[in-house]
VOGU-3710 file (C-alpha; in Angstrom, 3 decimals, decimal comma):
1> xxxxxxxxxx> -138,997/188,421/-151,953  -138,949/192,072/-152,768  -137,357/193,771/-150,226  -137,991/197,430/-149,083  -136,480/200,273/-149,961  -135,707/202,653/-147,070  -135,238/206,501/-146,301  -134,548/207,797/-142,313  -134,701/210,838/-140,837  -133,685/211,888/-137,032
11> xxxxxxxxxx> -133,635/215,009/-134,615  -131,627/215,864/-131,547  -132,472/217,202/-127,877  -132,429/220,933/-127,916  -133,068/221,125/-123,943  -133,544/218,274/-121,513  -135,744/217,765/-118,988  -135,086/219,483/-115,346  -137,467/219,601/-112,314  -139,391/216,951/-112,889
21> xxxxxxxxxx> -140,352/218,151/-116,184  -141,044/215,859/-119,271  -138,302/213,363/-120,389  -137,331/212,844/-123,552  -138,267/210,280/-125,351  -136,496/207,024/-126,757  -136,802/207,689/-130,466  -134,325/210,562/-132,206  -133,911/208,167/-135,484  -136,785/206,651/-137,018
31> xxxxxxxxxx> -136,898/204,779/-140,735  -139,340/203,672/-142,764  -139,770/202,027/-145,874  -139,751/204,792/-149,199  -144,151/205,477/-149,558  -143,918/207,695/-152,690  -141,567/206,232/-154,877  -141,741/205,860/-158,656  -142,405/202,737/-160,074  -139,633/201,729/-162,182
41> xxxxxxxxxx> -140,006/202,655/-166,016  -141,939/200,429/-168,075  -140,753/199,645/-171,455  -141,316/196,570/-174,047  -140,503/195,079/-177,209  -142,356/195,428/-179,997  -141,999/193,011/-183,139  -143,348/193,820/-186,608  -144,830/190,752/-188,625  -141,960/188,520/-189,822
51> xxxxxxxxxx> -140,419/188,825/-193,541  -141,160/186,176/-196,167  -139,156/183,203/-196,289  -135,953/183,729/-198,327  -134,158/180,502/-199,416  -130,416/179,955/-199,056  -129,385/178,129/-201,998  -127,803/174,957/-201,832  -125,049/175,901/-204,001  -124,097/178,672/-201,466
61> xxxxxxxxxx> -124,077/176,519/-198,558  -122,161/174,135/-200,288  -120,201/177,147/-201,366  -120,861/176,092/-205,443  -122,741/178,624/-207,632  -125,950/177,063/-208,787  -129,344/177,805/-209,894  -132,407/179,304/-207,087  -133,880/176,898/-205,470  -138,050/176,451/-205,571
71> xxxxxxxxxx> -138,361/175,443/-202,270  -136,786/174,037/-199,025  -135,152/175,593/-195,711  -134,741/179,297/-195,691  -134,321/182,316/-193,376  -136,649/185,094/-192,711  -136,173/188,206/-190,550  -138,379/190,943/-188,971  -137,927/194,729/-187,330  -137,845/195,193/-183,119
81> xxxxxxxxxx> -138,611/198,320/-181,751  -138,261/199,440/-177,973  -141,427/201,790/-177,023  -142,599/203,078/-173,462  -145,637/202,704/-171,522  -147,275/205,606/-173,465  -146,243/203,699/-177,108  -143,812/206,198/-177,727  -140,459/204,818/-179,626  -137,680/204,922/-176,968
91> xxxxxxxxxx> -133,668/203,583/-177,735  -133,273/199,792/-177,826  -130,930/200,390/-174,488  -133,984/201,180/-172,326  -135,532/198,323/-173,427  -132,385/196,159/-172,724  -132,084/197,590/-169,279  -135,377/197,276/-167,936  -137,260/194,719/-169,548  -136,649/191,075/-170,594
101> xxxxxxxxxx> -133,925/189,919/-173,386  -134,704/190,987/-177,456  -136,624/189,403/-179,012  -135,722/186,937/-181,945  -134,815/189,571/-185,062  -134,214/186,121/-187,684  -135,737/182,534/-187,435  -135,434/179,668/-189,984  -138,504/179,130/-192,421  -139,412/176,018/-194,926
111> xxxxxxxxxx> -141,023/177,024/-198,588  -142,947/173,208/-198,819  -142,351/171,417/-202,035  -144,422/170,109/-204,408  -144,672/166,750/-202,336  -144,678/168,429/-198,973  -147,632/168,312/-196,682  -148,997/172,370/-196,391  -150,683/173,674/-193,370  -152,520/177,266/-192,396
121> xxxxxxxxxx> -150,484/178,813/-189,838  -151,195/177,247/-186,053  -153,749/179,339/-184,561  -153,712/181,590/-181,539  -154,116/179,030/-177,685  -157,077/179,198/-176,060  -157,200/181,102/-173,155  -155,970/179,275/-169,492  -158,672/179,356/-166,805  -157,707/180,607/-162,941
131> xxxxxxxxxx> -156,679/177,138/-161,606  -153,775/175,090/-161,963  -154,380/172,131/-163,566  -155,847/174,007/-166,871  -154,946/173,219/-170,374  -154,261/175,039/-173,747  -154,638/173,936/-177,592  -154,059/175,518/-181,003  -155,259/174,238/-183,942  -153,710/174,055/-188,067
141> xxxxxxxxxx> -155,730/172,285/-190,860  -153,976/170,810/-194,208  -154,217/173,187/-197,031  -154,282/172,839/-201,112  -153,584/169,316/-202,392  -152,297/168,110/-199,107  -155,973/167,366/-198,016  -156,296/164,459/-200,208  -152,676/163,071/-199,891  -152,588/159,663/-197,232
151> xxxxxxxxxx> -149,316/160,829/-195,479  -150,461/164,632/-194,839  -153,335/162,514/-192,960  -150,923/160,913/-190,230  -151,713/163,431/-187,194  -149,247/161,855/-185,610  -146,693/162,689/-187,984  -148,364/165,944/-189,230  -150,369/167,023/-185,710  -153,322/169,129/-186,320
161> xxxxxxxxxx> -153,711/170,025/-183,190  -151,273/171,031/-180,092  -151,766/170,980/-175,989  -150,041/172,422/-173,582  -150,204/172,872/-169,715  -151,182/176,146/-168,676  -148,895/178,049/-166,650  -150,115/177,824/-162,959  -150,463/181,492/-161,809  -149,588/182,096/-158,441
171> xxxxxxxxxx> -148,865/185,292/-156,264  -147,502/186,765/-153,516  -148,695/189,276/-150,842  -145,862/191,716/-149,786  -146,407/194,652/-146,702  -145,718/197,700/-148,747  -144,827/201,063/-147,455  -145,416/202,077/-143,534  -148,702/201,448/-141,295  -151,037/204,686/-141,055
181> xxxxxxxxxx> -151,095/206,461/-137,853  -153,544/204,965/-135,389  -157,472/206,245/-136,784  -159,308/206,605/-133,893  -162,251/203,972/-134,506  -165,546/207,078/-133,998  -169,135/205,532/-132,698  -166,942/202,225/-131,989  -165,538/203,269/-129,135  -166,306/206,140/-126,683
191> xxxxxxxxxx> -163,807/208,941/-127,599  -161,758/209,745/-124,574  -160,266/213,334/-124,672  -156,653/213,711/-123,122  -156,040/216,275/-120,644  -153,806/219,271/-122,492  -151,040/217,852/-123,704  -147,971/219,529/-125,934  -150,507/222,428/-126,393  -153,240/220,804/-128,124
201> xxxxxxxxxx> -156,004/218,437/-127,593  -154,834/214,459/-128,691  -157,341/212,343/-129,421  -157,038/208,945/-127,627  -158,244/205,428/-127,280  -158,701/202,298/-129,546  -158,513/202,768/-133,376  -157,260/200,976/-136,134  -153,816/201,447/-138,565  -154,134/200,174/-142,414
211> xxxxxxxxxx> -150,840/199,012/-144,313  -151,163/199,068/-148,587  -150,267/195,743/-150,092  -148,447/194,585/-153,133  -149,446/191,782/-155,017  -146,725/189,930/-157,279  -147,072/186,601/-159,984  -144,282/184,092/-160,040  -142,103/185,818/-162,108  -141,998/188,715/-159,571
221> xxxxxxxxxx> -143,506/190,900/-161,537  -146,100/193,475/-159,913  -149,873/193,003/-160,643  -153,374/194,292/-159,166  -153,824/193,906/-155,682  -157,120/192,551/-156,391  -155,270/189,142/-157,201  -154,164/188,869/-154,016  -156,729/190,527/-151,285  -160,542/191,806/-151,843
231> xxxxxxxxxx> -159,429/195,179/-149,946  -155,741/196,379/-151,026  -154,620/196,824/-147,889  -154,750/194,778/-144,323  -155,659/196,288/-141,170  -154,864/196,075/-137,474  -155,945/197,895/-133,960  -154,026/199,900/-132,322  -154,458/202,376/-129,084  -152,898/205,932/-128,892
241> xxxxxxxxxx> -152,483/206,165/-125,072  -154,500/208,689/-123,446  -152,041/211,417/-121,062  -152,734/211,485/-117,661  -151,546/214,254/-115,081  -150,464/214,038/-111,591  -152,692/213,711/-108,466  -151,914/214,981/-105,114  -154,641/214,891/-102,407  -155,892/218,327/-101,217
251> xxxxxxxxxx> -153,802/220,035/-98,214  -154,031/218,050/-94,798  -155,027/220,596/-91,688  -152,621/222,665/-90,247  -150,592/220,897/-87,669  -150,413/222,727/-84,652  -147,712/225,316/-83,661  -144,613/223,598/-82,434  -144,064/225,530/-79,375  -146,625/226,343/-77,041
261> xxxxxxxxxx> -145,061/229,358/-76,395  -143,077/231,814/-78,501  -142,275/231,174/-82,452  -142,798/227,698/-83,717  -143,238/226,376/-87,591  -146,344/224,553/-88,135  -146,972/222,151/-91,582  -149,009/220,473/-93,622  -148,895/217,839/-96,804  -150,072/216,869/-99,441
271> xxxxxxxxxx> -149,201/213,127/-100,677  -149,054/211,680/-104,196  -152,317/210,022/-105,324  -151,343/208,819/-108,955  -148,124/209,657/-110,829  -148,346/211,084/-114,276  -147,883/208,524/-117,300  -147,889/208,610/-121,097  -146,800/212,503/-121,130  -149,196/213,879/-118,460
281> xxxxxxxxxx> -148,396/217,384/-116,210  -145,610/216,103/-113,893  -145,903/216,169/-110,353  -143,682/218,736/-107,652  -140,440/218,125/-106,059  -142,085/215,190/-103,726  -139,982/213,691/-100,447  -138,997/210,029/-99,685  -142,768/209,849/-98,099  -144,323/210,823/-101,929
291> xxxxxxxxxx> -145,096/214,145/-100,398  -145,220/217,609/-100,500  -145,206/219,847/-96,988  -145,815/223,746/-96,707  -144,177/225,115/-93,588  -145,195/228,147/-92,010  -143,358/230,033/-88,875  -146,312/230,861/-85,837  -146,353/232,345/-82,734  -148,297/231,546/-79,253
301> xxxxxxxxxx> -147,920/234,989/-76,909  -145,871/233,338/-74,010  -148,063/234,741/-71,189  -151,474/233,350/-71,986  -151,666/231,019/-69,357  -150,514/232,328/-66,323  -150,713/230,510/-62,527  -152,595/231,544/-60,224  -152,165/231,540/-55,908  -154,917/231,353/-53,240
311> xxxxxxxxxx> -153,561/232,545/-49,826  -152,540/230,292/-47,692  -153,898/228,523/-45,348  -153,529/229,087/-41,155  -149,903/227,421/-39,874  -151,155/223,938/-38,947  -149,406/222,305/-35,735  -149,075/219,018/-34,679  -150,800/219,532/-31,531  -150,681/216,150/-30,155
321> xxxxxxxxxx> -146,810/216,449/-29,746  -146,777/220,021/-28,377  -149,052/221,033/-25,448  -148,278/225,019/-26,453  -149,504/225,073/-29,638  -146,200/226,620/-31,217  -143,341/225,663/-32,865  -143,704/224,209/-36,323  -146,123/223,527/-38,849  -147,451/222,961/-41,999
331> xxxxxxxxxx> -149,573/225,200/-44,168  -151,521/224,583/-48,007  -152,860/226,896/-50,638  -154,852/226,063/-53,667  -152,906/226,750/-57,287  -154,905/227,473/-60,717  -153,908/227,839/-64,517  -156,077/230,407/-65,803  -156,397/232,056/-69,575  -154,970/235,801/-69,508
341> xxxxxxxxxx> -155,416/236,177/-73,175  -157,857/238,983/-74,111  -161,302/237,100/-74,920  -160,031/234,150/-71,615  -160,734/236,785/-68,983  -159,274/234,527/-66,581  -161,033/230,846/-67,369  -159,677/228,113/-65,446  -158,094/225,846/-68,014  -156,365/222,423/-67,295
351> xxxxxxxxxx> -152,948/222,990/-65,095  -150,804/221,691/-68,193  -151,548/224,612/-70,244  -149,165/227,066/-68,091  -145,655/226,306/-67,506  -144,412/223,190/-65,735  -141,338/224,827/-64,610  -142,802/227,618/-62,614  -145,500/225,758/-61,025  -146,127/227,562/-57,663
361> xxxxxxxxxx> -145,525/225,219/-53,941  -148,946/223,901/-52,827  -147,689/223,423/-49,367  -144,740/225,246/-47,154  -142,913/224,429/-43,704  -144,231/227,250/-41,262  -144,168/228,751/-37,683  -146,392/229,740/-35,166  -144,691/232,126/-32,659  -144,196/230,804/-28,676
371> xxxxxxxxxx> -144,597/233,242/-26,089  -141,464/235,342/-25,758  -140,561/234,775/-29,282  -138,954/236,862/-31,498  -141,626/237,598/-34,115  -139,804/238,827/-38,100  -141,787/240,002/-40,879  -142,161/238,035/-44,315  -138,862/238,591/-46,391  -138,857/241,119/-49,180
381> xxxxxxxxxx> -138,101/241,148/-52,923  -135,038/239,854/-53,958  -132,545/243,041/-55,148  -132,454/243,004/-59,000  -129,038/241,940/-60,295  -127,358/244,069/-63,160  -128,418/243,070/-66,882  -124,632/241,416/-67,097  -124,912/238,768/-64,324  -121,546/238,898/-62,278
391> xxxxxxxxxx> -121,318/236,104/-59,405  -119,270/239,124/-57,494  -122,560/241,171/-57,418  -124,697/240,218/-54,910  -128,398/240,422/-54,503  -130,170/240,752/-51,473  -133,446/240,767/-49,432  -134,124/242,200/-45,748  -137,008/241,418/-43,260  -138,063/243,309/-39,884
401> xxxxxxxxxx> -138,771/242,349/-36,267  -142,100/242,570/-35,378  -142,123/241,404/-32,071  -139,092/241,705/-29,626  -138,601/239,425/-27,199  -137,172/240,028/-23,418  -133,320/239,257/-24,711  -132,936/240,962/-28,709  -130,020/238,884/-29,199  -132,234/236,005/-30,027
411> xxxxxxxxxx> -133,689/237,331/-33,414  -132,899/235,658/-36,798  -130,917/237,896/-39,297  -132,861/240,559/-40,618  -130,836/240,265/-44,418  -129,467/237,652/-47,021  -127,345/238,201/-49,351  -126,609/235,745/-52,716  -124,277/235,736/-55,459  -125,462/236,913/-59,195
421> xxxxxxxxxx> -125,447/233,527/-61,145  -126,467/233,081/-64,680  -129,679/231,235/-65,663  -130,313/230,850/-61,320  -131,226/234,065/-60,512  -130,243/236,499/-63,324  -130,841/235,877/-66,597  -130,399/237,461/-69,874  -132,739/237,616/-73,051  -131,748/237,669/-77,214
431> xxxxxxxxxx> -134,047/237,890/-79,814  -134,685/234,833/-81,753  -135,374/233,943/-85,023  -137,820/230,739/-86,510  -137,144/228,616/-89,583  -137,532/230,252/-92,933  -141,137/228,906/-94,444  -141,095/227,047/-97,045  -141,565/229,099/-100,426  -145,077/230,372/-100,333
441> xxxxxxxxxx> -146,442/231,349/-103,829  -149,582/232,821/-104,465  -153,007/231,189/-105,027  -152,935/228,107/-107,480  -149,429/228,333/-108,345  -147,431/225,750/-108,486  -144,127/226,862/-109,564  -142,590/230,495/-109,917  -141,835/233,656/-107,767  -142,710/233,565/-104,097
451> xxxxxxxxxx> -142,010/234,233/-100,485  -140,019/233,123/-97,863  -141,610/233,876/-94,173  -139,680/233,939/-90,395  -140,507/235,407/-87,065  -139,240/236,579/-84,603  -139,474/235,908/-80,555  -137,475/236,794/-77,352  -135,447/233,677/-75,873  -134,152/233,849/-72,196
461> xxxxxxxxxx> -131,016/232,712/-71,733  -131,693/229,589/-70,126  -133,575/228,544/-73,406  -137,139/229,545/-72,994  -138,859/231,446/-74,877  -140,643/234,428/-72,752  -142,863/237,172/-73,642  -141,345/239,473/-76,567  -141,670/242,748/-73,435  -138,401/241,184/-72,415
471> xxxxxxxxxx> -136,335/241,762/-75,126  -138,086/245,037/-76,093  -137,224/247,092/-73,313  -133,698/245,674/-73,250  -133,562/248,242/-76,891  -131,509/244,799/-78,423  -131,097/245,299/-82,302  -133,782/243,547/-84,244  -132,240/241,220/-86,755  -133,771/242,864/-90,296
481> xxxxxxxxxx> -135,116/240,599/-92,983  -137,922/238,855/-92,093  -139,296/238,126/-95,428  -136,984/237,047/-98,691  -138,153/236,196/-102,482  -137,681/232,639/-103,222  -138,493/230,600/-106,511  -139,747/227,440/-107,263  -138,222/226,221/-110,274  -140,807/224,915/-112,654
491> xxxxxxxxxx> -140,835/221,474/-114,137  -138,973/221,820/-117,996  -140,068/219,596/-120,668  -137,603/217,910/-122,973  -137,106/219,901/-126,186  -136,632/218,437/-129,413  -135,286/219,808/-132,513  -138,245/219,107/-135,626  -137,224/215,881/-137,269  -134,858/216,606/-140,338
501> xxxxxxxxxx> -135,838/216,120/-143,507  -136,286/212,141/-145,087  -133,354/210,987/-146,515  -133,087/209,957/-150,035  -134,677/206,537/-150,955  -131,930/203,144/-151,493  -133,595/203,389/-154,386  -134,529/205,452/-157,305  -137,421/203,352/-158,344  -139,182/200,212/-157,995
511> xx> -139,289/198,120/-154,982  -135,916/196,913/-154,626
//
């Protein structure tokens, strides 16, 4: 078998892929069997008719001098000329180097005697038909006397005719040269357009790729393809894979704030539908979940809910134990959580809106006065304690007697005093700052220049957050920088050099 001649070619990665951006593919080197080259030179022999028959005397054989000869064995010689496949004469070398061995330039010849038998020259064989088990004759008839002489008769000495087997032609089918690219098979099959792709629009889908073939005889020898194949080439299908782009569901809701009072961040996602294949747009940065989550800082004002206190109700004794109907007692009040934002105007809403931790008493020890009692007032407001608490500064509170009795000396105190402890009764307040957002960019982008968000709020120092009033008319320095730039990177495609040029052929000519 022939085989192939090859050229290759290759390219190298100029930039590689980053961010999720196209990879680069599998193939820099590629090879492929030589499509365009020249079919080796054709040259052939060509003989002119043969001389006539000179004898070699006997003598000079013998090595004697002696007379010519009439007749017997002699020699006879002809010319051989090398031409190309346009006739032209070309040197003998050519001819020796690309086609088959020289042809005969001297063969011997017989000048029949007077007694020998004489024939016309054999004529040309018939032709050979396709199959193999044709046949071939050629024919000679007696000439001159010979016709009427007995022994020239004897076709078995003298045949008159000759057979031979045809040669049985057979041939070969080779692949030659490199399959088409894939033809897109239009009206066959529905022609799917692929989404953008490398900057211009692929056809895709089902189609077919032709290879050429070559048809050879026995000898090796190149002939029309038409021998070998009604259609000079063979075909096959073949799909050029349609690109398809990432999918990522629309944005979920916002979550809600994650503090119900003060700065929180709040999120939402989006989650991978169906990843990109065969070159398609590549999807975002996703997490271990396949998603992708915006984060935003948000703020609930701190005093929206606020409780609120019915009076109380009358000092309740346990009368059946005391006949005066003094002493002590119990008393109740009813407690509400009510909306104090602007457009609430004071709605009851459920009791686990306001603050858990300040939830007023619904019921209190208390005292109705006996006769001859000393009677004191409510207590007062707590002192305030300075802005830096200091357990050696005391706050206090004072009451007055309403009622003496007959002997003063048995009224309660009329003050208290406690010590200034932190996060008890004194407290101090910082501002505080959220989370940075994630990196918001504007509408439809997916990748680029954009913004990072934070706010801020007013923390006590206890840990809870409290209405930003605290903080502001404590004159604390705001931190600055509440917004930054940010950037997304953007997915980067693999780069790839253009593919060098072919390299030479194995081969000058031919096929190998």
């Amino acid at each position: 078998n022939a085989t192939a001649i090859k050229q290759f070619r290759y390219r190298i990665i100029i930039q590689n892929a980053a961010n999720g951006g196209q990879d680069c593919p599998d193939t820099l080197y590629e090879e492929r069997e030589c499509e365009d080259i020249p079919v080796c030179p054709v040259y052939r022999w060509k003989t002119h008719k043969w001389s006539h028959c000179i004898l070699v005397p006997d003598s000079v054989r013998q090595g004697i001098l002696g007379i010519n000869e009439a007749c017997g064995h002699g020699l006879q010689s002809r010319a051989v000329v090398c031409l190309s496949d346009n006739d032209q004469a070309a040197d003998v070398t050519e001819c020796m180097k690309w086609t088959e061995p020289m042809p005969a330039l001297e063969q011997e010849c017989l000048i029949p005697c007077k007694d020998d038998c004489t024939f016309t020259p054999w004529s040309k064989f018939t032709a050979c038909s396709s199959d193999c088990e044709s046949t071939k004759s050629r024919r000679r008839s007696l000439t001159g006397r010979s016709r009427k002489r007995d022994k020239c008769q004897n076709t078995v000495v003298y045949p008159q005719v000759e057979t031979e087997a045809c040669p049985c032609e057979t041939f070969i089918t080779q692949p030659h040269g490199n399959w088409s690219d894939c033809i897109i098979a239009e009206g066959k099959t529905e022609l799917q357009l692929g989404t953008r792709f490398q900057g211009e629009t692929n056809q895709c889908g089902e189609g077919v790729r032709l290879r050429a073939i070559a048809c050879y005889d026995k000898t090796g020898k190149l002939v029309e393809p038409s021998y070998c194949s009604s259609s000079a080439y063979i075909e096959e299908s073949c799909v050029i894979p349609c690109p398809f782009d990432c999918k990522l569901s629309d944005w979920s809701s916002w979550a809600s704030c994650s503090s119900s009072c003060g700065a929180g961040m709040k999120i939402r996602s989006k989650w991978l539908k169906e990843k990109p294949y065969n070159g398609g747009r590549p999807c975002p940065t996703l997490d271990l979940k396949n998603q992708v989550y915006e984060a935003v800082p948000c703020y609930t004002e701190c005093n929206q809910y606020s409780w609120v206190v019915e009076p109380w109700s009358p000092c309740k004794i346990n009368s059946e134990q005391n006949s005066l109907h003094c002493g002590d007692g119990i008393q109740t009040r009813k407690i509400r959580c009510i909306n104090t934002a602007e457009d609430g105007e004071g709605e009851t809403v459920p009791i686990m809106l306001c603050d858990q931790s300040e939830i007023p008493n619904e019921a209190q020890k208390c005292n109705l006065y006996c006769p001859n009692e000393c009677v004191m007032s409510d207590w007062g407001q707590w002192s305030q304690c300075p802005q830096v608490c200091d357990p050696n500064i005391m706050q206090t509170r004072t009451r007055h007697v309403l009622r003496s009795p007959l002997n003063t000396k048995t009224c309660p105190k009329d003050s208290q005093m406690q010590p200034c402890v932190l996060n008890q009764n004194c407290f101090q307040y910082q501002y505080n700052l959220t989370d940075w957002s994630t990196c918001q960019l504007s509408e439809n982008a997916t990748c680029g220049q954009g913004i990072r968000r934070r706010l801020l709020s007013c923390m006590r120092s206890d840990g809870k957050s409290v209405n930003m009033n605290y903080c502001e008319q404590l004159n604390l320095e705001k931190p600055e920088k509440l917004s930054i730039h940010c950037l997304v990177e953007c997915a980067v495609n693999c780069q790839l050099s253009k593919w060098s040029a072919w390299s030479e052929c194995s081969n000058t000519c031919g096929i190998g």
